[in-house]
PDB file of N, CA, C and O in Angstrom:
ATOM      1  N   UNK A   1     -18.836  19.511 -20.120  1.00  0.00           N
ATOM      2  CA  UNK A   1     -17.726  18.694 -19.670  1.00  0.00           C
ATOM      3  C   UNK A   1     -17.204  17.865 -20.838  1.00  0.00           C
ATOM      4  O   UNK A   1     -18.090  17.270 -21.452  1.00  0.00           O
ATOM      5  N   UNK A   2     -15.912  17.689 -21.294  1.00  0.00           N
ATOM      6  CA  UNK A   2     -15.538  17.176 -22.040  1.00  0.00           C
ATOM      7  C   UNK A   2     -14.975  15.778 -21.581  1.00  0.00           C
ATOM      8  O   UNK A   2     -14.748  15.453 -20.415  1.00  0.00           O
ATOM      9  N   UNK A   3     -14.799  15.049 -22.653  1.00  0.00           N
ATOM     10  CA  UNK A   3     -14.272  13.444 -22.436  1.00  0.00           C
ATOM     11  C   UNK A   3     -12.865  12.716 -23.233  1.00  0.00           C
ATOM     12  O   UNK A   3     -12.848  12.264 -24.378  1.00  0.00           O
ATOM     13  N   UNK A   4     -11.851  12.756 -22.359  1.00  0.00           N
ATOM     14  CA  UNK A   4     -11.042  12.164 -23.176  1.00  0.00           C
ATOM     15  C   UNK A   4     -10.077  11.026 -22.588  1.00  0.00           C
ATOM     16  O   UNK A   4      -9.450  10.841 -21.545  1.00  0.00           O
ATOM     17  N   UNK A   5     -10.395  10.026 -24.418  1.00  0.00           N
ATOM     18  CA  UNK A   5      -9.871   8.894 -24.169  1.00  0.00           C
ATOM     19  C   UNK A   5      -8.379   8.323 -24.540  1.00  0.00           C
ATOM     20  O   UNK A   5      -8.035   8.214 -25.717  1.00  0.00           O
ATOM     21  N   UNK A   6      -7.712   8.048 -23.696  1.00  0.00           N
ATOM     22  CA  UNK A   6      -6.100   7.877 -23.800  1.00  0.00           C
ATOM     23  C   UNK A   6      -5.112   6.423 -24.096  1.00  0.00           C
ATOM     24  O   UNK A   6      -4.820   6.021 -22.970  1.00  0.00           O
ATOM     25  N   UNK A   7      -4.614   5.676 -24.932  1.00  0.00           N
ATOM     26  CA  UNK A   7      -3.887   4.523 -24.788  1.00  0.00           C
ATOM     27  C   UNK A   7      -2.788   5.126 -23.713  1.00  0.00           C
ATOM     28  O   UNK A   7      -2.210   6.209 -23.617  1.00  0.00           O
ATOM     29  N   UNK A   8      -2.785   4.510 -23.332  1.00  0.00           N
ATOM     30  CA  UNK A   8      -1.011   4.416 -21.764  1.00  0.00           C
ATOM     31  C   UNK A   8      -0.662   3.409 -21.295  1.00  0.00           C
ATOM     32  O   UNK A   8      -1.089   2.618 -20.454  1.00  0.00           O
ATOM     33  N   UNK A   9       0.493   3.541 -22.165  1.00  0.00           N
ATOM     34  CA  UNK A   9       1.263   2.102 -21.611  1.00  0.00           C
ATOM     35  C   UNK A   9       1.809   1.922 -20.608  1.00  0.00           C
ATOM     36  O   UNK A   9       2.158   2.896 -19.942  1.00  0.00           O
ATOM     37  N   UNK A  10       2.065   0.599 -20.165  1.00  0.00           N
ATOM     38  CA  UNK A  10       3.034   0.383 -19.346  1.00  0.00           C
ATOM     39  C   UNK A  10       2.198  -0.379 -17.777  1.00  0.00           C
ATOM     40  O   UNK A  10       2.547  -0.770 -16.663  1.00  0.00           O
ATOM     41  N   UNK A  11       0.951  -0.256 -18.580  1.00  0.00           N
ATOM     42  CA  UNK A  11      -0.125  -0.355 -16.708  1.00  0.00           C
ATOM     43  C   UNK A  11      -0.060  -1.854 -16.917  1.00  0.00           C
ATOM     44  O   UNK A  11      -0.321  -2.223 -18.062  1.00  0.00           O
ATOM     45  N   UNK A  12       0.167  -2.563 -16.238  1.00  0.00           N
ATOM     46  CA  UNK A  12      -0.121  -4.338 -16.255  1.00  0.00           C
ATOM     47  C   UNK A  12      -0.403  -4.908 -14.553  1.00  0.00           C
ATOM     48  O   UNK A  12       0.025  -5.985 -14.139  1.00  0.00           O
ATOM     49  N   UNK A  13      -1.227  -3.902 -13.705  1.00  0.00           N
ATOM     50  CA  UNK A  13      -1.480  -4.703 -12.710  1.00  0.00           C
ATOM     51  C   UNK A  13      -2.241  -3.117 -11.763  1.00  0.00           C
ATOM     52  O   UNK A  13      -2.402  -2.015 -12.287  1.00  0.00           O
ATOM     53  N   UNK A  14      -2.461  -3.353 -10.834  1.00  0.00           N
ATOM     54  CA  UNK A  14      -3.872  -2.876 -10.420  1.00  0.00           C
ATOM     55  C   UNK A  14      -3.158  -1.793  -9.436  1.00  0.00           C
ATOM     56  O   UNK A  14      -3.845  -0.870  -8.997  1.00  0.00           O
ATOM     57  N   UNK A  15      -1.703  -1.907  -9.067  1.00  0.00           N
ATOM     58  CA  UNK A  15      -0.897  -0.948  -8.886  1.00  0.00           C
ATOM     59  C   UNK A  15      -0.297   0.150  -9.378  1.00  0.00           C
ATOM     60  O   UNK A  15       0.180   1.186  -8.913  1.00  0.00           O
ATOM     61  N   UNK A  16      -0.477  -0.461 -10.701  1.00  0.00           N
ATOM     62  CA  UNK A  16      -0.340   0.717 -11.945  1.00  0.00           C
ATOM     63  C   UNK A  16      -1.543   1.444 -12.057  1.00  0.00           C
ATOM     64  O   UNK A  16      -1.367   2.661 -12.115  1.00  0.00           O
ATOM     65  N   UNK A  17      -2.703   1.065 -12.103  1.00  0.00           N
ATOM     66  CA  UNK A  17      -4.019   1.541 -11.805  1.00  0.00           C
ATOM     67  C   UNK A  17      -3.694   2.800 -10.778  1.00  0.00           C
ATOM     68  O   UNK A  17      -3.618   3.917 -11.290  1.00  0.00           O
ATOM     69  N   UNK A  18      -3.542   2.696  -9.669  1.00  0.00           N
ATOM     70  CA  UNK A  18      -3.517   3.535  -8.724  1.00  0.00           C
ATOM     71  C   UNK A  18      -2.550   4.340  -9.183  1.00  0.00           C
ATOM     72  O   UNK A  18      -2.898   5.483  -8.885  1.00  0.00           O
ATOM     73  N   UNK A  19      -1.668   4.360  -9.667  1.00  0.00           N
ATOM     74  CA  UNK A  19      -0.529   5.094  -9.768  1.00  0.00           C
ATOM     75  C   UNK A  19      -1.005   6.174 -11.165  1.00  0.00           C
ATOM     76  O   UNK A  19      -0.529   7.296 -11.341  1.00  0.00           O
ATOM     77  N   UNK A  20      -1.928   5.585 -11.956  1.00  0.00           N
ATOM     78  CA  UNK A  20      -2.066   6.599 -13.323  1.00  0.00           C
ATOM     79  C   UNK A  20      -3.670   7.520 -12.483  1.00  0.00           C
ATOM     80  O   UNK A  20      -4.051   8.619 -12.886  1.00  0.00           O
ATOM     81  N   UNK A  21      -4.335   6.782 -11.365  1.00  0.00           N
ATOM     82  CA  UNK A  21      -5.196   7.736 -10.814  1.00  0.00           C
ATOM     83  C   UNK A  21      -4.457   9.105  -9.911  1.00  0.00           C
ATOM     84  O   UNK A  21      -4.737  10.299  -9.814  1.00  0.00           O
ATOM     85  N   UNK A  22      -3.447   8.270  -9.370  1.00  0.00           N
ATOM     86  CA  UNK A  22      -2.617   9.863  -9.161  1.00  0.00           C
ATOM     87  C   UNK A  22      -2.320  10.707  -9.261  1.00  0.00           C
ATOM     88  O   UNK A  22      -2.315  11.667  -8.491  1.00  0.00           O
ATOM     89  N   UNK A  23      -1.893  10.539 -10.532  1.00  0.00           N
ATOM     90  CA  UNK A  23      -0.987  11.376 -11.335  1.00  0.00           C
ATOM     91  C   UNK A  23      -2.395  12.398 -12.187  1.00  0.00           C
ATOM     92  O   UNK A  23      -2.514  13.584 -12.495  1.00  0.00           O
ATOM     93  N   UNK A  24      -3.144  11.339 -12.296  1.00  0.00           N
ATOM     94  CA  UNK A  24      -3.946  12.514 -12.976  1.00  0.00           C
ATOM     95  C   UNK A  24      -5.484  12.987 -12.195  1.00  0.00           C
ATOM     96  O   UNK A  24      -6.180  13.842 -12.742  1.00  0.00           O
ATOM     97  N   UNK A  25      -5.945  12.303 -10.797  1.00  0.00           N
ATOM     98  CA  UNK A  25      -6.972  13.921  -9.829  1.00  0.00           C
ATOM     99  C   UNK A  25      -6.724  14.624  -9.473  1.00  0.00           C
ATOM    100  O   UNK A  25      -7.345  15.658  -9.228  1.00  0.00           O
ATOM    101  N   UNK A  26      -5.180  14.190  -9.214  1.00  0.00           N
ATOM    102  CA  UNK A  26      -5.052  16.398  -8.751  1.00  0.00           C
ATOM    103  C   UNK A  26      -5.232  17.145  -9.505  1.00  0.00           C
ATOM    104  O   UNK A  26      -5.442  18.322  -9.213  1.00  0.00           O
ATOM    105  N   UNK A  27      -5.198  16.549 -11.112  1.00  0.00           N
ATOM    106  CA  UNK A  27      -4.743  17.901 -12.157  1.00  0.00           C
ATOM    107  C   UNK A  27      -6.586  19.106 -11.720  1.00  0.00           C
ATOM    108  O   UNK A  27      -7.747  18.929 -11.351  1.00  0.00           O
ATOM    109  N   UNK A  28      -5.923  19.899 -12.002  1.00  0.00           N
ATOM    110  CA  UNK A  28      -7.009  21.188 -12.179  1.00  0.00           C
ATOM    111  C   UNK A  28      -7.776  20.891 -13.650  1.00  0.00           C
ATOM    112  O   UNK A  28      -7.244  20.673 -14.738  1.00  0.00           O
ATOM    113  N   UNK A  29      -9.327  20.962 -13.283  1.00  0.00           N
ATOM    114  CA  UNK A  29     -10.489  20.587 -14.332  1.00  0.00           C
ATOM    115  C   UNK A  29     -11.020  19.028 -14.313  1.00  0.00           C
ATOM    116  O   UNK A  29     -12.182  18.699 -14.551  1.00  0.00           O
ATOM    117  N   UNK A  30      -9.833  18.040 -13.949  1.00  0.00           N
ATOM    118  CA  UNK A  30     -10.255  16.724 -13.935  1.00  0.00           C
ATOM    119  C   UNK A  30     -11.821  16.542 -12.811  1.00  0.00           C
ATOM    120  O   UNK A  30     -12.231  16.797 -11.678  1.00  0.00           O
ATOM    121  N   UNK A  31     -12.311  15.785 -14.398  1.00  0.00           N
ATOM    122  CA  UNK A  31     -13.601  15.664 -13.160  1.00  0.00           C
ATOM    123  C   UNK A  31     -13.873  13.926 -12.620  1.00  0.00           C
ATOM    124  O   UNK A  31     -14.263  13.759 -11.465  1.00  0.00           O
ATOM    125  N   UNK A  32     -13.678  12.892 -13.386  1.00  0.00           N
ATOM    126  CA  UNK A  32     -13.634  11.615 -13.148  1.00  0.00           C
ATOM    127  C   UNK A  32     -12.616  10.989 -13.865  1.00  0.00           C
ATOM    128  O   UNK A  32     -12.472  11.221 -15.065  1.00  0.00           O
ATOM    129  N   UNK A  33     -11.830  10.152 -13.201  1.00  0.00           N
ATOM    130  CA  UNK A  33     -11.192   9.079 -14.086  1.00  0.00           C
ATOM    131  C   UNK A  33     -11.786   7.324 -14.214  1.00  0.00           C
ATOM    132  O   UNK A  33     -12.318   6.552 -13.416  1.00  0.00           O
ATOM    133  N   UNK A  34     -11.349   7.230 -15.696  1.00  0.00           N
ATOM    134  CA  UNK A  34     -11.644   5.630 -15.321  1.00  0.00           C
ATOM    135  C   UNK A  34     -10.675   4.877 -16.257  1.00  0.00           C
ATOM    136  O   UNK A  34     -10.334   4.903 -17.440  1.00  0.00           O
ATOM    137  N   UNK A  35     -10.443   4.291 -15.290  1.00  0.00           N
ATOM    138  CA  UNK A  35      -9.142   2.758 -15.956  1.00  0.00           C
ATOM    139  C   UNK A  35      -9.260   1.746 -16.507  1.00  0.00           C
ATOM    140  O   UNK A  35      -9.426   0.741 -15.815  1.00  0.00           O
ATOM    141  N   UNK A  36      -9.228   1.661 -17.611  1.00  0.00           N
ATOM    142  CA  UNK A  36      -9.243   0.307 -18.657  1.00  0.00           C
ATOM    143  C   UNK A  36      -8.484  -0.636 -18.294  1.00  0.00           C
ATOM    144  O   UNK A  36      -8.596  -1.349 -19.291  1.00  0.00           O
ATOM    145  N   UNK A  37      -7.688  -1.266 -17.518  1.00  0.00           N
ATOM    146  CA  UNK A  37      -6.355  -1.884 -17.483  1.00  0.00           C
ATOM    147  C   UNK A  37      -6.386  -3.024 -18.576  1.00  0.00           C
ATOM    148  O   UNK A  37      -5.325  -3.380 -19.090  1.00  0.00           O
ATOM    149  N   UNK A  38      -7.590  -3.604 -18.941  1.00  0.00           N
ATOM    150  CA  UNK A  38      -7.038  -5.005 -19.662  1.00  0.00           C
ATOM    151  C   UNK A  38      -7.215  -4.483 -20.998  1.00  0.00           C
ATOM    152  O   UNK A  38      -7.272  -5.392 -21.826  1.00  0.00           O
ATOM    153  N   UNK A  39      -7.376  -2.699 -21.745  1.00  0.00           N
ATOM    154  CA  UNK A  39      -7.079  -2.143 -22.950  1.00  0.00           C
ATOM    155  C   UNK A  39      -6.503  -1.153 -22.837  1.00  0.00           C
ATOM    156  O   UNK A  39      -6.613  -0.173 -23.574  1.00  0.00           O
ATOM    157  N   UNK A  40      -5.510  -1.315 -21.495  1.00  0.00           N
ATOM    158  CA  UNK A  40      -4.714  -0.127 -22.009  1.00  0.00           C
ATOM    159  C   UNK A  40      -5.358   1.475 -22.070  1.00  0.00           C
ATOM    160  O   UNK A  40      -4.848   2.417 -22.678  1.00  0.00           O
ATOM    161  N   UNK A  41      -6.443   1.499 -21.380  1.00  0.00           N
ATOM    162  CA  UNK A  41      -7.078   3.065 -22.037  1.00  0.00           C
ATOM    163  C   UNK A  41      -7.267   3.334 -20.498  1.00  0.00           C
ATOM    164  O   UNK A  41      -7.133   2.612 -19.510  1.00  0.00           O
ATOM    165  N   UNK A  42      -7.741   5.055 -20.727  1.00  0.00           N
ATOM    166  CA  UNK A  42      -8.135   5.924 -19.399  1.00  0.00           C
ATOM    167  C   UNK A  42      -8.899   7.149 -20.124  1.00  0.00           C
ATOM    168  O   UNK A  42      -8.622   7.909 -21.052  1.00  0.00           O
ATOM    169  N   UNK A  43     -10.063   6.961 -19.196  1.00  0.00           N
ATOM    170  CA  UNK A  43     -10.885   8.164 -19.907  1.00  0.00           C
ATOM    171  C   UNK A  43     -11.201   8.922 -18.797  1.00  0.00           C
ATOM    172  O   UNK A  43     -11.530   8.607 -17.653  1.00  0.00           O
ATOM    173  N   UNK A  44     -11.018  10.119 -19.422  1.00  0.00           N
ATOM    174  CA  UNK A  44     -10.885  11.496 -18.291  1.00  0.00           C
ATOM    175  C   UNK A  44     -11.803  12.243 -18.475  1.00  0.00           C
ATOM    176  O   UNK A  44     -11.586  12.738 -19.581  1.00  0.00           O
ATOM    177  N   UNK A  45     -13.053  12.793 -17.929  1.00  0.00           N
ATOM    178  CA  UNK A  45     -14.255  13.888 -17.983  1.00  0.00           C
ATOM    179  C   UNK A  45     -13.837  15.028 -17.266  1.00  0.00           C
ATOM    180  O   UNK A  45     -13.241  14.932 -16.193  1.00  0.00           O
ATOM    181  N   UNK A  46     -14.100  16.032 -17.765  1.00  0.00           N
ATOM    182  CA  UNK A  46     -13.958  17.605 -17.162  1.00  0.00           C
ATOM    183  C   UNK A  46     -13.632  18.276 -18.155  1.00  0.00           C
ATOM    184  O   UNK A  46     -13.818  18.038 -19.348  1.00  0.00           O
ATOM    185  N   UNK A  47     -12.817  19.681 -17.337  1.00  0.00           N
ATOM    186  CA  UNK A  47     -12.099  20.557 -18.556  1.00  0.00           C
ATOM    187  C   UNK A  47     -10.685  20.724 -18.686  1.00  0.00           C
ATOM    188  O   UNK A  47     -10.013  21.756 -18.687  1.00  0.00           O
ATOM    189  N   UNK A  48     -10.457  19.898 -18.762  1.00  0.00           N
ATOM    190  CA  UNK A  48      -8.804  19.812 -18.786  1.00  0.00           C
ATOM    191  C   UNK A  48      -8.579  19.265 -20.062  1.00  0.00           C
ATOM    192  O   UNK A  48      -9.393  18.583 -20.685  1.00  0.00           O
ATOM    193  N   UNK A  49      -6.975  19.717 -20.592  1.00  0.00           N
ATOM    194  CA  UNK A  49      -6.411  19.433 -22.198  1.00  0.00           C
ATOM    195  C   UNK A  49      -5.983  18.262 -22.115  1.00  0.00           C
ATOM    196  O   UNK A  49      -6.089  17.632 -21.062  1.00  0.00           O
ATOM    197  N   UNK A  50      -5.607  17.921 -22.846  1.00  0.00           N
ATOM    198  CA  UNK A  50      -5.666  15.987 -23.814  1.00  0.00           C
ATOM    199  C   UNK A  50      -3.725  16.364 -23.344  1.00  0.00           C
ATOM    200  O   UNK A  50      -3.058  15.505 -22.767  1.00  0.00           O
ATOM    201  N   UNK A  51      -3.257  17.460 -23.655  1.00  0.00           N
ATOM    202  CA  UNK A  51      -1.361  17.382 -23.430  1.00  0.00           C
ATOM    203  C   UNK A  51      -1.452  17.528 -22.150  1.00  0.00           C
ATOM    204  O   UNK A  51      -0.743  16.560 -21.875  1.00  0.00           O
ATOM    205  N   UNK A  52      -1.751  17.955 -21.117  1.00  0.00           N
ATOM    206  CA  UNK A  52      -1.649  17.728 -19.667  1.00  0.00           C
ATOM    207  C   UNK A  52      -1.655  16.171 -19.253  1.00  0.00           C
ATOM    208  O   UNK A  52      -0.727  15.417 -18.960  1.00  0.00           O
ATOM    209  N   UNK A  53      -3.033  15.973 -19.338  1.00  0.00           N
ATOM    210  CA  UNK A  53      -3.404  14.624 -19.059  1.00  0.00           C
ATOM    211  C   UNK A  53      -2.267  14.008 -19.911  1.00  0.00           C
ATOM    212  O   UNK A  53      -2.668  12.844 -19.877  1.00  0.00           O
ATOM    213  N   UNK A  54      -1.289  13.963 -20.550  1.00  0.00           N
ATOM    214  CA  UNK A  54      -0.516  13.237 -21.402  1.00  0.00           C
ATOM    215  C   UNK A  54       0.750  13.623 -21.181  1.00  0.00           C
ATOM    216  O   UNK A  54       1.553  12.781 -21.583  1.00  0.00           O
ATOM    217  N   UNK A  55       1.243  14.588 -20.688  1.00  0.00           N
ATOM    218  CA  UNK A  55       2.443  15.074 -19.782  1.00  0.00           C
ATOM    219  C   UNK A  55       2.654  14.530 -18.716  1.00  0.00           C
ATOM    220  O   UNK A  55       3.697  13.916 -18.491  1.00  0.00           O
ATOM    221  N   UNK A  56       1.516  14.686 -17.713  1.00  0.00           N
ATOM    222  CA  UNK A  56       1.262  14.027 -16.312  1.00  0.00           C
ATOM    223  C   UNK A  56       1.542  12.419 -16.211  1.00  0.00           C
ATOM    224  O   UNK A  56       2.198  11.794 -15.377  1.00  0.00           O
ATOM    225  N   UNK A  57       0.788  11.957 -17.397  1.00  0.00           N
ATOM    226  CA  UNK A  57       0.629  10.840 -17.035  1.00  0.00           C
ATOM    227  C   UNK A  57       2.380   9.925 -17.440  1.00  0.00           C
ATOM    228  O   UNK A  57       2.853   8.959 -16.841  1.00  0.00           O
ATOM    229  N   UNK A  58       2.975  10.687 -18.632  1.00  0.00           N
ATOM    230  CA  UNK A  58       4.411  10.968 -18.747  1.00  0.00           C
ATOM    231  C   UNK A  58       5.427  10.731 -17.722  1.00  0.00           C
ATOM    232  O   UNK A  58       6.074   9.691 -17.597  1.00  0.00           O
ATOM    233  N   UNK A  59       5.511  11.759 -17.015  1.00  0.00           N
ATOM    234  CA  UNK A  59       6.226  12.044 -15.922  1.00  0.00           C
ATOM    235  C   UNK A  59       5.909  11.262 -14.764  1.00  0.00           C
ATOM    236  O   UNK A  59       6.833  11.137 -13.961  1.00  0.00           O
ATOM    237  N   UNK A  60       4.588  10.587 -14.428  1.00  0.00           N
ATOM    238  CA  UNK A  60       4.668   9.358 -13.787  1.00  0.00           C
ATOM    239  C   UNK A  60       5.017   7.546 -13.965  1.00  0.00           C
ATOM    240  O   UNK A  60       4.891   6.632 -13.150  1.00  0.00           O
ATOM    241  N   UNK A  61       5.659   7.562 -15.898  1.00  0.00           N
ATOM    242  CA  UNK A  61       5.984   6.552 -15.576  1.00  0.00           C
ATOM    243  C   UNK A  61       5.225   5.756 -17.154  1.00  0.00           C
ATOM    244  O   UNK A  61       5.718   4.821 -17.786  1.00  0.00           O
ATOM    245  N   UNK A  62       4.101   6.394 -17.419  1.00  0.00           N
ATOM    246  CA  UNK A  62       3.153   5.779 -18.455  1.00  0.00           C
ATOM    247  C   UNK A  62       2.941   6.695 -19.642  1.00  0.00           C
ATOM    248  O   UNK A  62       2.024   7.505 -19.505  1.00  0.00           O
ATOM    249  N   UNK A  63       3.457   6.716 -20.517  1.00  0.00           N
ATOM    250  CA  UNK A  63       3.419   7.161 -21.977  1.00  0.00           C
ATOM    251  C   UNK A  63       2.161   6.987 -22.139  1.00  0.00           C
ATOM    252  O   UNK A  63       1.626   5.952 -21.741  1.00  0.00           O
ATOM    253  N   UNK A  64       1.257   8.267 -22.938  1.00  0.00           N
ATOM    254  CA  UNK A  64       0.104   8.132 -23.657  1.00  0.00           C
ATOM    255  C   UNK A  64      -0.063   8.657 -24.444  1.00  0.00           C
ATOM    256  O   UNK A  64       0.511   9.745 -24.408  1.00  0.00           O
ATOM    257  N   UNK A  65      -0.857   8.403 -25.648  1.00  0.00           N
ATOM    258  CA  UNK A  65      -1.610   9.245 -26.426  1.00  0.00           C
ATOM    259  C   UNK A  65      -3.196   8.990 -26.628  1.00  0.00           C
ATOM    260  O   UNK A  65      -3.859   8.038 -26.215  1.00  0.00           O
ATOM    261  N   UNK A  66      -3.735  10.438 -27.601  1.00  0.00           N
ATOM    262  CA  UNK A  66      -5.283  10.314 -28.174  1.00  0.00           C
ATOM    263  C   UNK A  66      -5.179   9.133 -28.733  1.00  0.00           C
ATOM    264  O   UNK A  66      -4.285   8.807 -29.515  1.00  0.00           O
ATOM    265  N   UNK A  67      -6.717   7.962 -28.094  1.00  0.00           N
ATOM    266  CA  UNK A  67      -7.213   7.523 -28.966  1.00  0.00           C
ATOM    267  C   UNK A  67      -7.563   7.825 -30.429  1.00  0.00           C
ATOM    268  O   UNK A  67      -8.506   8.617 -30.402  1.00  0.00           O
ATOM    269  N   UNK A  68      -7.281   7.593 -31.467  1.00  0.00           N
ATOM    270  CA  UNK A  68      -7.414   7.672 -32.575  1.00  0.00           C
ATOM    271  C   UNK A  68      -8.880   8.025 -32.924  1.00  0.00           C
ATOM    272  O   UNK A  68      -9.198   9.080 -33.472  1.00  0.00           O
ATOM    273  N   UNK A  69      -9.608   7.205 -32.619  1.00  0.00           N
ATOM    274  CA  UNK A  69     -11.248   7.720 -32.456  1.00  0.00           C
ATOM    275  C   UNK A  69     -11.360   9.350 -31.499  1.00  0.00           C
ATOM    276  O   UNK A  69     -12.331   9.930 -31.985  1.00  0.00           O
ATOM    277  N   UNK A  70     -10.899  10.006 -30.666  1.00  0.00           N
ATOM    278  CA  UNK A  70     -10.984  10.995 -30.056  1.00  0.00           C
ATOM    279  C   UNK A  70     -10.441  11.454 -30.727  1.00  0.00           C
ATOM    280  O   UNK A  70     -11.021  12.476 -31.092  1.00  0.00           O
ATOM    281  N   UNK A  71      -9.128  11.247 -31.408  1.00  0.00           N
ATOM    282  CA  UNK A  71      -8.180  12.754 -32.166  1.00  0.00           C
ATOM    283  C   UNK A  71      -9.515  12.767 -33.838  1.00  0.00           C
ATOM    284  O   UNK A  71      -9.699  13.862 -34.369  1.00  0.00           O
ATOM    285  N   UNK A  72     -10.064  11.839 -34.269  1.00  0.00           N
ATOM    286  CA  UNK A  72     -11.148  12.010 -35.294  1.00  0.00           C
ATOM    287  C   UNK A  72     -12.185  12.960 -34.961  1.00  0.00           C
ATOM    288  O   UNK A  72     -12.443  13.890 -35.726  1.00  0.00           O
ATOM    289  N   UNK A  73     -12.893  12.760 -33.696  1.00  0.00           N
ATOM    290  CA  UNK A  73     -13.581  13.474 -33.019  1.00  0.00           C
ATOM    291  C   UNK A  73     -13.284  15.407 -32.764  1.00  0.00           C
ATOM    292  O   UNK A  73     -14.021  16.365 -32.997  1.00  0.00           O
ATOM    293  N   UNK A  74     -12.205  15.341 -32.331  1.00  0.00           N
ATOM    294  CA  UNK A  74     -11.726  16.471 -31.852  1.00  0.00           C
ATOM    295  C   UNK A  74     -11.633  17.227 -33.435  1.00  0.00           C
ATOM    296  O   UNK A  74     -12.287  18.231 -33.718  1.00  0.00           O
ATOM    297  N   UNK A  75     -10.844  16.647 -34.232  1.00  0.00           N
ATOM    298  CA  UNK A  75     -10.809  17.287 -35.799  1.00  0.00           C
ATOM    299  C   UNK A  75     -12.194  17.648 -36.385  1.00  0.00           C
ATOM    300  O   UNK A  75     -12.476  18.844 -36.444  1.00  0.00           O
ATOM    301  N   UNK A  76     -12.828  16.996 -36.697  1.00  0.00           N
ATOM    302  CA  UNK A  76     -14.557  17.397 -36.610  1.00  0.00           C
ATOM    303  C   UNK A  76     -15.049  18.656 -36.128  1.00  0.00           C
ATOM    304  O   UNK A  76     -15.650  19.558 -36.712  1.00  0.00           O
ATOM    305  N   UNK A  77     -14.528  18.482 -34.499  1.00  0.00           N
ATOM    306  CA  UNK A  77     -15.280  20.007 -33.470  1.00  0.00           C
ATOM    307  C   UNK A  77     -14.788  20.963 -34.287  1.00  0.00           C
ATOM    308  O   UNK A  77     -15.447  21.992 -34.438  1.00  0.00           O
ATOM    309  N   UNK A  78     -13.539  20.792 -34.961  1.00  0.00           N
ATOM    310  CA  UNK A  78     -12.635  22.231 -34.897  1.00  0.00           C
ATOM    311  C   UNK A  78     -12.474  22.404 -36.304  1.00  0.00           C
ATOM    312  O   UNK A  78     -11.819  23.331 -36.780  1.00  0.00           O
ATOM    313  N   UNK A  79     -13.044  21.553 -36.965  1.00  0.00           N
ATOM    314  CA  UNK A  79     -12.697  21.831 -38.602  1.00  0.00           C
ATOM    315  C   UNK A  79     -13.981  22.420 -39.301  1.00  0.00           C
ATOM    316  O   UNK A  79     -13.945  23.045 -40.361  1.00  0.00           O
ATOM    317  N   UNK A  80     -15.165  22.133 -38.551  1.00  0.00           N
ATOM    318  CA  UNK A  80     -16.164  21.753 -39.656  1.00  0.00           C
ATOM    319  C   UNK A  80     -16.779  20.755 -40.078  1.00  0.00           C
ATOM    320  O   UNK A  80     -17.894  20.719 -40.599  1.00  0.00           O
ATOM    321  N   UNK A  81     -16.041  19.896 -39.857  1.00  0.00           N
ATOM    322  CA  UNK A  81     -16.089  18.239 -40.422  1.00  0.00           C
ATOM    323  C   UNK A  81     -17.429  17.569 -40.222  1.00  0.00           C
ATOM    324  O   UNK A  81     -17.868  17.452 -39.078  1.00  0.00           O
ATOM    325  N   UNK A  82     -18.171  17.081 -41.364  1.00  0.00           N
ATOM    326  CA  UNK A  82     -19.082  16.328 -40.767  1.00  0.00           C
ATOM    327  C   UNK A  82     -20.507  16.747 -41.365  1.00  0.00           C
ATOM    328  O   UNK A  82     -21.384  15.941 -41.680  1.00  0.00           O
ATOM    329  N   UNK A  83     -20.586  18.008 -41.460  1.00  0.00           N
ATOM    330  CA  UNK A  83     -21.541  18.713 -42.635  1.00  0.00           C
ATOM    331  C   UNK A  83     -21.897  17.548 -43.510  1.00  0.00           C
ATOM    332  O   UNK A  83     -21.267  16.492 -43.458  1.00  0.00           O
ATOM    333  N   UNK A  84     -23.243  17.815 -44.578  1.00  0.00           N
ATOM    334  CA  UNK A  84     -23.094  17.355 -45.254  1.00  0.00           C
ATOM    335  C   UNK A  84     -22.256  17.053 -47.012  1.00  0.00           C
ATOM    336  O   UNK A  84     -22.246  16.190 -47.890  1.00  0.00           O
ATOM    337  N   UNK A  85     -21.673  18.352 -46.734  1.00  0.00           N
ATOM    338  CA  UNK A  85     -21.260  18.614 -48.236  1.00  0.00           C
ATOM    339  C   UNK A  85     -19.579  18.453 -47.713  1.00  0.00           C
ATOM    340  O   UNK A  85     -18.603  19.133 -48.029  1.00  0.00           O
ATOM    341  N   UNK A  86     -19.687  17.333 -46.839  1.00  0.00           N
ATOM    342  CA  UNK A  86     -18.438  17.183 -46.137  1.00  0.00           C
ATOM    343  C   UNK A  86     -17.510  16.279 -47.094  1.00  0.00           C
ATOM    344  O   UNK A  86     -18.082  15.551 -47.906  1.00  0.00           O
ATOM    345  N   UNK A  87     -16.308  16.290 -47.044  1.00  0.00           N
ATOM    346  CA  UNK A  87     -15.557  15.453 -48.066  1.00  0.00           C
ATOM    347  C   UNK A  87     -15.324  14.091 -47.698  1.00  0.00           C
ATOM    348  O   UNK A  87     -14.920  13.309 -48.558  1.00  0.00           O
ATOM    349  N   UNK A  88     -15.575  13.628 -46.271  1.00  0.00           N
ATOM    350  CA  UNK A  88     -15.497  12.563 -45.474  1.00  0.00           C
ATOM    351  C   UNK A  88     -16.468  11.674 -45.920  1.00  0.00           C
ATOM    352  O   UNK A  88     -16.277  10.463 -45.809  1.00  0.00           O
ATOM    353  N   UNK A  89     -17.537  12.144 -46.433  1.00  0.00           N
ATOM    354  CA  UNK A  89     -19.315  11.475 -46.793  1.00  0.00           C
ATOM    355  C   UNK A  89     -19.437  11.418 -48.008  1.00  0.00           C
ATOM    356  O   UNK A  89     -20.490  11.020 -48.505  1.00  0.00           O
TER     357      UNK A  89
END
């Protein structure tokens, strides 16, 4: 199960809360959501893509993107990154 963490703006009250859980349990693969409201973040477990969850959450109202720490993460899985003869170290 994968984990991803999202800034989305626009949430400032506990109605907005409900409204970004909407938009994103129906999606297909979502396995839990959870709402940051007083940082702005939402972290999503299952198998679902980082642009869905970021489309969805779009089209209801709240702009998001990868946490910066997750898009580091994700580059790592898929590069190689991290070895020791890594250029990062």
């Amino acid at each position: 199960m994968n984990s991803i963490e999202l800034h989305v703006e626009g949430m400032s009250c506990s109605s907005c809360v409900k409204h970004v859980n909407a938009a994103l349990q129906p999606l297909a693969g979502v396995g839990e959501v959870t709402v940051d409201l007083a940082h702005g973040r939402v972290k999503v477990t299952g198998d679902v893509q980082s642009n869905t969850l970021i489309s969805a959450l779009t089209e209801a109202g709240y702009p998001a993107s990868l946490l910066a720490a997750d898009i580091d993460e994700r580059v790592r899985k898929t590069s190689g990154c991290g070895g020791s003869s890594c250029c990062c170290h």
